[in-house]
mmCIF file of the N, C-alpha and C atoms, coordinates in Angstrom:
data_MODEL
# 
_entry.id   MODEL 
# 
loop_
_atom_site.group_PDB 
_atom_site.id 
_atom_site.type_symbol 
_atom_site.label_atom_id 
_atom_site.label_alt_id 
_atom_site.label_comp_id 
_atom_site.label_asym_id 
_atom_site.label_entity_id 
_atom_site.label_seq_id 
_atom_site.pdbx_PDB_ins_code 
_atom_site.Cartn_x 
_atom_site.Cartn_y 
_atom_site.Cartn_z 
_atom_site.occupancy 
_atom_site.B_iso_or_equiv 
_atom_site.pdbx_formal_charge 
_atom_site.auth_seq_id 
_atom_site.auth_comp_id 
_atom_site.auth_asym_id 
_atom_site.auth_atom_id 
_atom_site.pdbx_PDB_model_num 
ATOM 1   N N  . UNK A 1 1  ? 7.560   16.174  11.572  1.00 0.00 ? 1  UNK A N  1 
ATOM 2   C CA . UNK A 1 1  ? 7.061   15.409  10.452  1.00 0.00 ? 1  UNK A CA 1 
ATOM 3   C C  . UNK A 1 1  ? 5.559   15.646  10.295  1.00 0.00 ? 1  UNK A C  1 
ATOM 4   N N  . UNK A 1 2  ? 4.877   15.993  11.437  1.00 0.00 ? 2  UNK A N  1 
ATOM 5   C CA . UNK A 1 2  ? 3.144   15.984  11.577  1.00 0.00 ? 2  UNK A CA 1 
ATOM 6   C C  . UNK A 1 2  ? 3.095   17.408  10.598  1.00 0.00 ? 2  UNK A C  1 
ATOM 7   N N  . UNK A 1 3  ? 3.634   18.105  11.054  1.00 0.00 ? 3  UNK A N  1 
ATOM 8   C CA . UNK A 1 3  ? 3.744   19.639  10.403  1.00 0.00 ? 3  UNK A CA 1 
ATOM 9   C C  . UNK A 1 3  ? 3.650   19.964  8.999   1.00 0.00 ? 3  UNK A C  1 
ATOM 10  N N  . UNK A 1 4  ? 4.824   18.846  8.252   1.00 0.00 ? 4  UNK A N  1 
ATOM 11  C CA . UNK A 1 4  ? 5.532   19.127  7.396   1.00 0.00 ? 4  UNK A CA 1 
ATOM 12  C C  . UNK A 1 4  ? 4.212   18.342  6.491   1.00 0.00 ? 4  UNK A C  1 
ATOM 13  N N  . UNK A 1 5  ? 3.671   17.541  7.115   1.00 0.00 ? 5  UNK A N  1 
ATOM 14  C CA . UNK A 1 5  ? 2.359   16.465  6.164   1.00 0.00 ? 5  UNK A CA 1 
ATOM 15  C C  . UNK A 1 5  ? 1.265   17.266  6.472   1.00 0.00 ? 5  UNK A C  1 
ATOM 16  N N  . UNK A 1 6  ? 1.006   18.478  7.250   1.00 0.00 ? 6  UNK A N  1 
ATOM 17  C CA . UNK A 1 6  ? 0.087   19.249  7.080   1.00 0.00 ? 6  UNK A CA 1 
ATOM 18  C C  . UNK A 1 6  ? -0.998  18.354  7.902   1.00 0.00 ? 6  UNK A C  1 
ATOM 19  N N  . UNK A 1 7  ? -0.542  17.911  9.325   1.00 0.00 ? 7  UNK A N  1 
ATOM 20  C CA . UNK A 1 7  ? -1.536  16.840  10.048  1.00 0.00 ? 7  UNK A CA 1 
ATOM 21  C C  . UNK A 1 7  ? -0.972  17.450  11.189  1.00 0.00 ? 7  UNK A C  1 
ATOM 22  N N  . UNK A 1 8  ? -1.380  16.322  12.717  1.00 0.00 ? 8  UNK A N  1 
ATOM 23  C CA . UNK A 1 8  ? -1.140  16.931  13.738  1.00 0.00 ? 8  UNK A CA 1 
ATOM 24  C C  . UNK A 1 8  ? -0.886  15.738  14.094  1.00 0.00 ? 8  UNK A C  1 
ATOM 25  N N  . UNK A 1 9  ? 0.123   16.378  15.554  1.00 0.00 ? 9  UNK A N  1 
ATOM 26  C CA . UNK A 1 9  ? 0.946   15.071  15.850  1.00 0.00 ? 9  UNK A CA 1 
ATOM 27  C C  . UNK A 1 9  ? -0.002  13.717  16.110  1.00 0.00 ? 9  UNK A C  1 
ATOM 28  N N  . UNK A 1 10 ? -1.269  13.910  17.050  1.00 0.00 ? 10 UNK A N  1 
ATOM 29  C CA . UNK A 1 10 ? -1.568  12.918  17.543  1.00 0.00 ? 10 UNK A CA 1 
ATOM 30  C C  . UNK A 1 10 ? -2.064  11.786  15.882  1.00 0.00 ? 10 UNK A C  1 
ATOM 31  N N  . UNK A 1 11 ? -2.401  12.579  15.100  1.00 0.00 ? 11 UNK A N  1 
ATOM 32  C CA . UNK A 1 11 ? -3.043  12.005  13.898  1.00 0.00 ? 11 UNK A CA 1 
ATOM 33  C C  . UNK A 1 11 ? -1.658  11.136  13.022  1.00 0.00 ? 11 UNK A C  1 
ATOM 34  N N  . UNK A 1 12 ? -0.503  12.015  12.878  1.00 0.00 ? 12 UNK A N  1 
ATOM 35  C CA . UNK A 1 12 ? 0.530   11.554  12.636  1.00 0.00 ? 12 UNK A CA 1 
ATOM 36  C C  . UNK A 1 12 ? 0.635   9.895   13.151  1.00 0.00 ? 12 UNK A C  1 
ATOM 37  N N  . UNK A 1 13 ? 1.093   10.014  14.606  1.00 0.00 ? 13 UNK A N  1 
ATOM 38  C CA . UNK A 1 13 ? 1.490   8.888   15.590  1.00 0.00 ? 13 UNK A CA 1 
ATOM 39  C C  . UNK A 1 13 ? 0.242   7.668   14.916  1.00 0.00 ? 13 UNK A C  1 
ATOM 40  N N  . UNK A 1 14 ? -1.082  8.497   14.773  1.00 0.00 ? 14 UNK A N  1 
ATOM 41  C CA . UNK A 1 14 ? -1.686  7.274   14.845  1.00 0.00 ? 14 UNK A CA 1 
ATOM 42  C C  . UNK A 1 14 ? -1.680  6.443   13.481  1.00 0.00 ? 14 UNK A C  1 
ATOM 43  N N  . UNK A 1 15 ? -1.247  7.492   12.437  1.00 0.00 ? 15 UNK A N  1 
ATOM 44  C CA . UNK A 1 15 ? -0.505  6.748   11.167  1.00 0.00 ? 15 UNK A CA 1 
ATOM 45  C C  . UNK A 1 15 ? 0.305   5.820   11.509  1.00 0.00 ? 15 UNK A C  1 
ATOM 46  N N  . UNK A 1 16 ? 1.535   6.153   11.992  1.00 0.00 ? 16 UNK A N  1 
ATOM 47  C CA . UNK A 1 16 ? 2.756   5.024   12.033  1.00 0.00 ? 16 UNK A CA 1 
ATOM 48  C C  . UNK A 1 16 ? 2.501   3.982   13.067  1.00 0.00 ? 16 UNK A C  1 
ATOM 49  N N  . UNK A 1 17 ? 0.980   4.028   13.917  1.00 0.00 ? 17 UNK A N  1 
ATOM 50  C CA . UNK A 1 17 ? 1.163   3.426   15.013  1.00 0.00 ? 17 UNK A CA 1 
ATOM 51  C C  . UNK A 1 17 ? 0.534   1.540   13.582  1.00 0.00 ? 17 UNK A C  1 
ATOM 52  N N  . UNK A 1 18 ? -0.240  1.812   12.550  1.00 0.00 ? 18 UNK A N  1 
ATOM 53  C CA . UNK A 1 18 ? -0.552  1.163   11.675  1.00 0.00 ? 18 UNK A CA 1 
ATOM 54  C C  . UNK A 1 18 ? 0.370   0.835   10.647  1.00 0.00 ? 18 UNK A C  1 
ATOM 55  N N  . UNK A 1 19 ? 1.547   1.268   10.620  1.00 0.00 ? 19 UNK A N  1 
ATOM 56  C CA . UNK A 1 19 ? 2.518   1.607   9.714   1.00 0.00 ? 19 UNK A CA 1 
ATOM 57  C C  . UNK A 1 19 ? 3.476   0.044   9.799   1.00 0.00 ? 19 UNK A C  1 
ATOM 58  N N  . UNK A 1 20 ? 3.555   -1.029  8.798   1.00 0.00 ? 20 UNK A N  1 
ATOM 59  C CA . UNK A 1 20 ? 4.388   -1.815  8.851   1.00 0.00 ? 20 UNK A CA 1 
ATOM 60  C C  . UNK A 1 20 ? 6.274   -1.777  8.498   1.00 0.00 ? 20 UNK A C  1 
ATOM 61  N N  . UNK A 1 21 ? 7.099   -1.931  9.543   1.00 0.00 ? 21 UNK A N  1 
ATOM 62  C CA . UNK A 1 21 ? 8.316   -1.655  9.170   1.00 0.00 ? 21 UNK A CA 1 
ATOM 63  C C  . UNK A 1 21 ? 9.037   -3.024  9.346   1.00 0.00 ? 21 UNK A C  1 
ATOM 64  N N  . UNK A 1 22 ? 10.316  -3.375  8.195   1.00 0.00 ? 22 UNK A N  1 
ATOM 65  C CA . UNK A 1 22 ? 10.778  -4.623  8.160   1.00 0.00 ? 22 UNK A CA 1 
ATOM 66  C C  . UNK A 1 22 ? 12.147  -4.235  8.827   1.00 0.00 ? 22 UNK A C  1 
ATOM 67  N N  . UNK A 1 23 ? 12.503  -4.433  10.172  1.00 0.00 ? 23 UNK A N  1 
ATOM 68  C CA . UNK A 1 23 ? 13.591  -4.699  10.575  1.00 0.00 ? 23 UNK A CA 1 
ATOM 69  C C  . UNK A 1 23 ? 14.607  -5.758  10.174  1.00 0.00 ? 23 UNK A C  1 
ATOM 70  N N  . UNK A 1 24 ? 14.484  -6.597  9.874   1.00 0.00 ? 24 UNK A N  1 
ATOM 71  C CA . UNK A 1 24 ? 14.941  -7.805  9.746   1.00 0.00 ? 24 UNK A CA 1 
ATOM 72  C C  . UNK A 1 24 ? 14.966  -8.331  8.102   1.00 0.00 ? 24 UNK A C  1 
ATOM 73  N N  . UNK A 1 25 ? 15.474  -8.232  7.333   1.00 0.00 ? 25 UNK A N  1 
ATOM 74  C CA . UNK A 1 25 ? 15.472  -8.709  6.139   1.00 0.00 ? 25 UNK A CA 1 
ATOM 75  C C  . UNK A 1 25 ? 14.344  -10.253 5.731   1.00 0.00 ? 25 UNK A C  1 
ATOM 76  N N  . UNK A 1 26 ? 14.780  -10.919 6.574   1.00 0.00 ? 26 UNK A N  1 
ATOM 77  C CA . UNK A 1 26 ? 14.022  -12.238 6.340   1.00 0.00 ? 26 UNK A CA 1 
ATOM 78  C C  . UNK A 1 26 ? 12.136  -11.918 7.025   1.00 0.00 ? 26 UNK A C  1 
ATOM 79  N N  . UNK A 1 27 ? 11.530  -10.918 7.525   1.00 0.00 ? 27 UNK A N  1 
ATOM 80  C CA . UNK A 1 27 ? 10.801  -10.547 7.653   1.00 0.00 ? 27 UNK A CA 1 
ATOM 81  C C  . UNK A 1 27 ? 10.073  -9.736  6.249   1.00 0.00 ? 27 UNK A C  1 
ATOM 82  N N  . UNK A 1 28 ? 10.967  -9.014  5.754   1.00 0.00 ? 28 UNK A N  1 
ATOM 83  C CA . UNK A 1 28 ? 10.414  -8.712  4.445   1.00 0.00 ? 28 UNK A CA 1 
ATOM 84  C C  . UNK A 1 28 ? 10.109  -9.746  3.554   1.00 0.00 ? 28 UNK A C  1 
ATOM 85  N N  . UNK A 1 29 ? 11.533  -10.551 3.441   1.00 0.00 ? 29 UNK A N  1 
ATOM 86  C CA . UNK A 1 29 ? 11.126  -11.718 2.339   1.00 0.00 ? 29 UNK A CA 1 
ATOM 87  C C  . UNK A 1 29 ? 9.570   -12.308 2.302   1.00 0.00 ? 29 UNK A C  1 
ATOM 88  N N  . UNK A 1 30 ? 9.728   -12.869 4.140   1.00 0.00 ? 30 UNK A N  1 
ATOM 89  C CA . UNK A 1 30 ? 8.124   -13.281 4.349   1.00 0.00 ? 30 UNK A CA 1 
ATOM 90  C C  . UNK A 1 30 ? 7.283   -12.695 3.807   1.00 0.00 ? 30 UNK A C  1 
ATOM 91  N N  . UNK A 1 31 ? 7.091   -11.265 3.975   1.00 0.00 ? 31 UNK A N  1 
ATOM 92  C CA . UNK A 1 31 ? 6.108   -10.576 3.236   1.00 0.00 ? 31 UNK A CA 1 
ATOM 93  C C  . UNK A 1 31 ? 5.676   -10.894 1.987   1.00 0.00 ? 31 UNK A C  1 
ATOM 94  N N  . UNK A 1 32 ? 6.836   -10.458 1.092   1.00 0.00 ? 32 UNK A N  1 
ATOM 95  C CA . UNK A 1 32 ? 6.774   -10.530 -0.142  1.00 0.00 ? 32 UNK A CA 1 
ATOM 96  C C  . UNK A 1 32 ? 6.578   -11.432 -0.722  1.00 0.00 ? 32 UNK A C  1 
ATOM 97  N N  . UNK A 1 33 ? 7.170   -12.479 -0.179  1.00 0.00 ? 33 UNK A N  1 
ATOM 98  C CA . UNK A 1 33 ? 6.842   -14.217 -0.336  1.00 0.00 ? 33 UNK A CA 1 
ATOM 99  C C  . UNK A 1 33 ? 5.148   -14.664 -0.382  1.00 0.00 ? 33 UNK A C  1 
ATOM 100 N N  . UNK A 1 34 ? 4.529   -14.046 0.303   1.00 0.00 ? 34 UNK A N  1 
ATOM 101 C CA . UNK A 1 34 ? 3.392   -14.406 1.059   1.00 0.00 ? 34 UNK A CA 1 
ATOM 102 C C  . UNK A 1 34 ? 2.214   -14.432 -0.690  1.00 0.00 ? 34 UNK A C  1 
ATOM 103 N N  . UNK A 1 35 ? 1.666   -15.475 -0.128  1.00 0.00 ? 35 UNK A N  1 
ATOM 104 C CA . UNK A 1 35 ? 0.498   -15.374 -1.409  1.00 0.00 ? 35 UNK A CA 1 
ATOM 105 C C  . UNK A 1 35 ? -0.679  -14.562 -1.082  1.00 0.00 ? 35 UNK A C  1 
ATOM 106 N N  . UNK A 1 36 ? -0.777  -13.763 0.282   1.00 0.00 ? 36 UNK A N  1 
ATOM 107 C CA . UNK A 1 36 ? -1.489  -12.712 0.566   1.00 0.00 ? 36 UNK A CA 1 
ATOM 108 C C  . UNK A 1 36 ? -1.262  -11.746 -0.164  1.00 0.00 ? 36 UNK A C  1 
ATOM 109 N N  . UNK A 1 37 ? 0.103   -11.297 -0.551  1.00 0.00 ? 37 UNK A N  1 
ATOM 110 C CA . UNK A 1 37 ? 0.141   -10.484 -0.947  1.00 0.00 ? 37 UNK A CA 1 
ATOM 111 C C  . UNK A 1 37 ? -0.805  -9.761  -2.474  1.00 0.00 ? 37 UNK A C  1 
ATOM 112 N N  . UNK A 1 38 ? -0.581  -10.851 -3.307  1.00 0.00 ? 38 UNK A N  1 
ATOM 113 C CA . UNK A 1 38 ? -0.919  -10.248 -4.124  1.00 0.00 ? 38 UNK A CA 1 
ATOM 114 C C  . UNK A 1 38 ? -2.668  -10.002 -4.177  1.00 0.00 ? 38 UNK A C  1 
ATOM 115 N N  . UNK A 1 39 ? -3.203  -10.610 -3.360  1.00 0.00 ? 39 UNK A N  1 
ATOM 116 C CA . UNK A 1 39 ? -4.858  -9.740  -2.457  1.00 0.00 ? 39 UNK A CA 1 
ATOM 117 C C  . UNK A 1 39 ? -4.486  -8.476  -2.021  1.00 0.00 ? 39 UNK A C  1 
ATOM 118 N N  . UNK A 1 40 ? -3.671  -8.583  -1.123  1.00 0.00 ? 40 UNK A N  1 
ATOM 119 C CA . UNK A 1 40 ? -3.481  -7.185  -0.417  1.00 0.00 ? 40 UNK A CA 1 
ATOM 120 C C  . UNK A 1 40 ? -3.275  -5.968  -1.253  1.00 0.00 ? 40 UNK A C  1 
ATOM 121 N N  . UNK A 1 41 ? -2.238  -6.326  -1.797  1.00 0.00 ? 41 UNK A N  1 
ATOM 122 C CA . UNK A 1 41 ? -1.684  -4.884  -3.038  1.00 0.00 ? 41 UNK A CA 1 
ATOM 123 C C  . UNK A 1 41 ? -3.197  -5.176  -3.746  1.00 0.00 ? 41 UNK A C  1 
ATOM 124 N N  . UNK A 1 42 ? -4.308  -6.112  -4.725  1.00 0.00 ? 42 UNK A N  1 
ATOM 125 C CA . UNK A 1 42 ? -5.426  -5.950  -5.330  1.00 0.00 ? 42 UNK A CA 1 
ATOM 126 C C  . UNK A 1 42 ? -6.554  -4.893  -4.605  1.00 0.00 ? 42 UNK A C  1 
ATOM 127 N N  . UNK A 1 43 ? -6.535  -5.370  -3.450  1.00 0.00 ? 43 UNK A N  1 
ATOM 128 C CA . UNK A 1 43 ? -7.494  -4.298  -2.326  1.00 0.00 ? 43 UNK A CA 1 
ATOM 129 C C  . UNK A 1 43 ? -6.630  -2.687  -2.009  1.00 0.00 ? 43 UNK A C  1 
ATOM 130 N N  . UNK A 1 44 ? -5.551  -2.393  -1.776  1.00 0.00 ? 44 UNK A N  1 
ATOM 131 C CA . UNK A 1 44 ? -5.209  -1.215  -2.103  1.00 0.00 ? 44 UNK A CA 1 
ATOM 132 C C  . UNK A 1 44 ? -5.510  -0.302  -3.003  1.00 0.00 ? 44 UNK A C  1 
ATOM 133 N N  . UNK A 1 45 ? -5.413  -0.757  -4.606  1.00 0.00 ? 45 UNK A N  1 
ATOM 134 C CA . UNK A 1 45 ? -5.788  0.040   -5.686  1.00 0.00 ? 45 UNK A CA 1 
ATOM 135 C C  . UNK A 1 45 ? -7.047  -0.149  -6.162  1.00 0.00 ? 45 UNK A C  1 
ATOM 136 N N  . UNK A 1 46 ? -7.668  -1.176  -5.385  1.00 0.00 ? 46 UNK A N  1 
ATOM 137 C CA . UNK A 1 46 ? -9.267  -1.362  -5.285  1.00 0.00 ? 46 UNK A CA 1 
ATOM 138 C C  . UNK A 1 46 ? -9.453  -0.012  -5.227  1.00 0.00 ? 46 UNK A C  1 
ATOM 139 N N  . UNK A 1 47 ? -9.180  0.017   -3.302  1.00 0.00 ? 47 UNK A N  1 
ATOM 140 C CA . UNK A 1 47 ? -9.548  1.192   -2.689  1.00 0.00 ? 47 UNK A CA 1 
ATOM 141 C C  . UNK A 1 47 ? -9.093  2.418   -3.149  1.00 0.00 ? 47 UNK A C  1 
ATOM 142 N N  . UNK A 1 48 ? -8.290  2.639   -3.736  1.00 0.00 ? 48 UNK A N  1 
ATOM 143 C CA . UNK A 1 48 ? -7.811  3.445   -4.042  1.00 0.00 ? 48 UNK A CA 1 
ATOM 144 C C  . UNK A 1 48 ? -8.800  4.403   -5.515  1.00 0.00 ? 48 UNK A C  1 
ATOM 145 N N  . UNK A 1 49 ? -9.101  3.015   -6.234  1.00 0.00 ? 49 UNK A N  1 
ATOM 146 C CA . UNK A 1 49 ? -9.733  3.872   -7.698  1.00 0.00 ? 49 UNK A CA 1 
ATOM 147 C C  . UNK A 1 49 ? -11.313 4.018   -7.105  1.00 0.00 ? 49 UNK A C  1 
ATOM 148 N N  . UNK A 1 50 ? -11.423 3.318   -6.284  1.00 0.00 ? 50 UNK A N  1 
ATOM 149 C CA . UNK A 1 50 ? -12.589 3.501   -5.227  1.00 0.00 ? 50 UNK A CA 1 
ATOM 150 C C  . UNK A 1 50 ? -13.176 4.942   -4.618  1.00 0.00 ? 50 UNK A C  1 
ATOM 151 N N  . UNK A 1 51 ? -12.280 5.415   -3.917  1.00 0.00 ? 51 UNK A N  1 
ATOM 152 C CA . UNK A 1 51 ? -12.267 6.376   -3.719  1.00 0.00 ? 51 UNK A CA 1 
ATOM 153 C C  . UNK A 1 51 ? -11.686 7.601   -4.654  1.00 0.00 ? 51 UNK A C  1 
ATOM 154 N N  . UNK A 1 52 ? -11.406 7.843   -5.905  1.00 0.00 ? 52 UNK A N  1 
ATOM 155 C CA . UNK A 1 52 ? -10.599 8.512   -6.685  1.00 0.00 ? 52 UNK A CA 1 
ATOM 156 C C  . UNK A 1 52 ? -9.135  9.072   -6.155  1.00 0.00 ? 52 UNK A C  1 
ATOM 157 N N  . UNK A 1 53 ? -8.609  8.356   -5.967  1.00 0.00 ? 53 UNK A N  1 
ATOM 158 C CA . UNK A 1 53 ? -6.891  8.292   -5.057  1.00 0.00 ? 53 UNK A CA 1 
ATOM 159 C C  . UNK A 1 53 ? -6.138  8.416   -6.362  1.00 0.00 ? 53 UNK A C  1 
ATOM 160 N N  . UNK A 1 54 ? -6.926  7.829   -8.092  1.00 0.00 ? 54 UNK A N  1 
ATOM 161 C CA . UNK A 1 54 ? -5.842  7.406   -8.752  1.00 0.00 ? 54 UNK A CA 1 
ATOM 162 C C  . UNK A 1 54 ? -6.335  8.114   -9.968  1.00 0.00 ? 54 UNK A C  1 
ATOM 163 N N  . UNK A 1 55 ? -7.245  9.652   -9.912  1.00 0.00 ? 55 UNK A N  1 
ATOM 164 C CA . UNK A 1 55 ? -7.483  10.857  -10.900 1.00 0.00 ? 55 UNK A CA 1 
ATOM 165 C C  . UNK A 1 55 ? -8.570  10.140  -11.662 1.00 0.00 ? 55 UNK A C  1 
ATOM 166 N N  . UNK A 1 56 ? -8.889  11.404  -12.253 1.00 0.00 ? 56 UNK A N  1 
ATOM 167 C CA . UNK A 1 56 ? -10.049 11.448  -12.795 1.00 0.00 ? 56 UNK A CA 1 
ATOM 168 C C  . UNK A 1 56 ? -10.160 10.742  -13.928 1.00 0.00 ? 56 UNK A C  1 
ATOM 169 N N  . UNK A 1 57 ? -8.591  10.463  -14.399 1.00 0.00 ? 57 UNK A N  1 
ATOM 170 C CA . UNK A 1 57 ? -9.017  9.467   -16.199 1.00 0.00 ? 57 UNK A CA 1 
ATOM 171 C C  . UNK A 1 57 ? -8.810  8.112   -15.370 1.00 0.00 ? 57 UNK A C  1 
ATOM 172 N N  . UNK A 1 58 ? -8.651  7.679   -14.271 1.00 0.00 ? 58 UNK A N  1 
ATOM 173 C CA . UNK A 1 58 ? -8.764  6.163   -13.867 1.00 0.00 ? 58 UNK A CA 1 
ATOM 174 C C  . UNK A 1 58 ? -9.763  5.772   -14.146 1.00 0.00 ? 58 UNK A C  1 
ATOM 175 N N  . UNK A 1 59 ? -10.326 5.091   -15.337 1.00 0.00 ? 59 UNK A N  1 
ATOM 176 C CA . UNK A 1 59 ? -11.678 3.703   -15.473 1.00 0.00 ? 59 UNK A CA 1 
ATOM 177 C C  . UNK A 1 59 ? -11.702 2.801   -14.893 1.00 0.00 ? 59 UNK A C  1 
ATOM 178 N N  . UNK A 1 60 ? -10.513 2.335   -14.243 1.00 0.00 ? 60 UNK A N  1 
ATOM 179 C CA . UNK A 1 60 ? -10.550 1.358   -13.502 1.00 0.00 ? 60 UNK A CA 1 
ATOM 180 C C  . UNK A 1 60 ? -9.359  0.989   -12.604 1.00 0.00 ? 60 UNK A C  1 
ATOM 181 N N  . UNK A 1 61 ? -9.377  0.306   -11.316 1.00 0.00 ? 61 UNK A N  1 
ATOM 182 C CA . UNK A 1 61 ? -8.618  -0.103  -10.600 1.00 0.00 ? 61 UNK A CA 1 
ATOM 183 C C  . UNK A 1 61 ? -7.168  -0.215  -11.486 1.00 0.00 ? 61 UNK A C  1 
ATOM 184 N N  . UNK A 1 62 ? -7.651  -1.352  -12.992 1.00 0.00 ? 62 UNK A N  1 
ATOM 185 C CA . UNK A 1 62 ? -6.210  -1.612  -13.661 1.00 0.00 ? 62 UNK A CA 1 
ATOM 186 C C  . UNK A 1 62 ? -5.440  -0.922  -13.941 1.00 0.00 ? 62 UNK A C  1 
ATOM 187 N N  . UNK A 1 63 ? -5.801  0.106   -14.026 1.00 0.00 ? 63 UNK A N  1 
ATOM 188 C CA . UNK A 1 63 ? -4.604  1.765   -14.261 1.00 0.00 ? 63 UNK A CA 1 
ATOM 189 C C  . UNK A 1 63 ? -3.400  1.040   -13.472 1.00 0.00 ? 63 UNK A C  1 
ATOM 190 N N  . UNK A 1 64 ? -3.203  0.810   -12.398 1.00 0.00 ? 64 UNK A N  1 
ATOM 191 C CA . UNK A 1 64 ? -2.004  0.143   -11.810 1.00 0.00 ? 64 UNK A CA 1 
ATOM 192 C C  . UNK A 1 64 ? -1.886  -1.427  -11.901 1.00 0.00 ? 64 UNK A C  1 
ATOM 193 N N  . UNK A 1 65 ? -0.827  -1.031  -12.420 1.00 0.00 ? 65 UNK A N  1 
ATOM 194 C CA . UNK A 1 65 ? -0.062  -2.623  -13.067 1.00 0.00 ? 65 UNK A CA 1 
ATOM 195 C C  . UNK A 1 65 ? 0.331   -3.384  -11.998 1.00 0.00 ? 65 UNK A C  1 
ATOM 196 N N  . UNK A 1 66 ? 0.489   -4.437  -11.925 1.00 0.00 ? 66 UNK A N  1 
ATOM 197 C CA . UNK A 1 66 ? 1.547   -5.294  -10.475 1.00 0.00 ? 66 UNK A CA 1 
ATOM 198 C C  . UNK A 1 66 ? 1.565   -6.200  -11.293 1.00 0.00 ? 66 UNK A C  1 
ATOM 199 N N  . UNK A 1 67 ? 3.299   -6.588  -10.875 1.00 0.00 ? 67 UNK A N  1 
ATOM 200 C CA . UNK A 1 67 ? 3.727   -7.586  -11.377 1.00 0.00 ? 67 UNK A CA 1 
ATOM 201 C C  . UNK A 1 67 ? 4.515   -8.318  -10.417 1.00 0.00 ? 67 UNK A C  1 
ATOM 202 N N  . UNK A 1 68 ? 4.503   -9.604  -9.941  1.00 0.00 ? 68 UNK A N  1 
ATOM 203 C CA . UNK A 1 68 ? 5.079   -10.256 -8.861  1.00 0.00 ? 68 UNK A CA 1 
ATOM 204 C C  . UNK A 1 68 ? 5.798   -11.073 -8.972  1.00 0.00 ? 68 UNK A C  1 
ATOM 205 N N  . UNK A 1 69 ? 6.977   -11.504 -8.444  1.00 0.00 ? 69 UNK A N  1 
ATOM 206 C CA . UNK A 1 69 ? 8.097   -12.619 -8.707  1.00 0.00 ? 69 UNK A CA 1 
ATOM 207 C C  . UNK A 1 69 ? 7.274   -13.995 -9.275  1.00 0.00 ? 69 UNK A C  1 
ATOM 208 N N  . UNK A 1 70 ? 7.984   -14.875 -10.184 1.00 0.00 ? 70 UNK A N  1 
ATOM 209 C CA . UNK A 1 70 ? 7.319   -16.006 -10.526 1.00 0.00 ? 70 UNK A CA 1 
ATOM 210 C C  . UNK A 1 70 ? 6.038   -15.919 -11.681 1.00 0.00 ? 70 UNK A C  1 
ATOM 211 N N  . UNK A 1 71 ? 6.076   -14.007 -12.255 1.00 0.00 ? 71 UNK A N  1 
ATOM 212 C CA . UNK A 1 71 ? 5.068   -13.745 -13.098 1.00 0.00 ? 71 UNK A CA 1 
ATOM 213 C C  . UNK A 1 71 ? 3.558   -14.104 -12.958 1.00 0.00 ? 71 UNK A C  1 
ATOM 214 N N  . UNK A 1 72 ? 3.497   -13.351 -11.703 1.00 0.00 ? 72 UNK A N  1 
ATOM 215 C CA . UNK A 1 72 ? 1.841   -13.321 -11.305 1.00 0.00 ? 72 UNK A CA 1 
ATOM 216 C C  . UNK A 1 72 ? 1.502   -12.011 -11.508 1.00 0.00 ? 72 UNK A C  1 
ATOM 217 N N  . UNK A 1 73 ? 0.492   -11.473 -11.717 1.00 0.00 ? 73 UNK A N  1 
ATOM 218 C CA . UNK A 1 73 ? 0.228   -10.714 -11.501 1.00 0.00 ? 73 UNK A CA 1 
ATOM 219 C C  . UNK A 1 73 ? -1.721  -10.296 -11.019 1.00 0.00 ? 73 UNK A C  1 
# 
């Protein structure tokens, strides 16, 4: 997999060692449930138009939409 992403293993590992996985169904819900969330996903595409992650016609973070159960966004 390190190969195939054009990385190396130890760099790989230390991806997934940060990498959140939902075993458990009711562990996701939590997630998604969480009123963190919709900070968290805001600071992602922060960072993201931040760093140009999201091309050169991005003006702004809002280029990505989110829309969250209960119509938050």
């Amino acid at each position: 997999m390190a190969k195939a992403s054009g990385t190396t293993w130890p760099a790989s590992n230390s991806q997934l060692a940060t990498t959140k996985y939902f075993n458990m169904p009711a562990d996701a819900v939590a997630f998604t449930s969480s009123p963190n969330l919709l900070k968290t996903m805001d600071l992602v595409r922060t960072f993201s138009f931040n760093h140009g992650l999201l091309g050169q016609g991005a003006r702004s973070p809002d280029v990505v939409g989110m829309e969250f159960p209960g119509g938050k966004s």
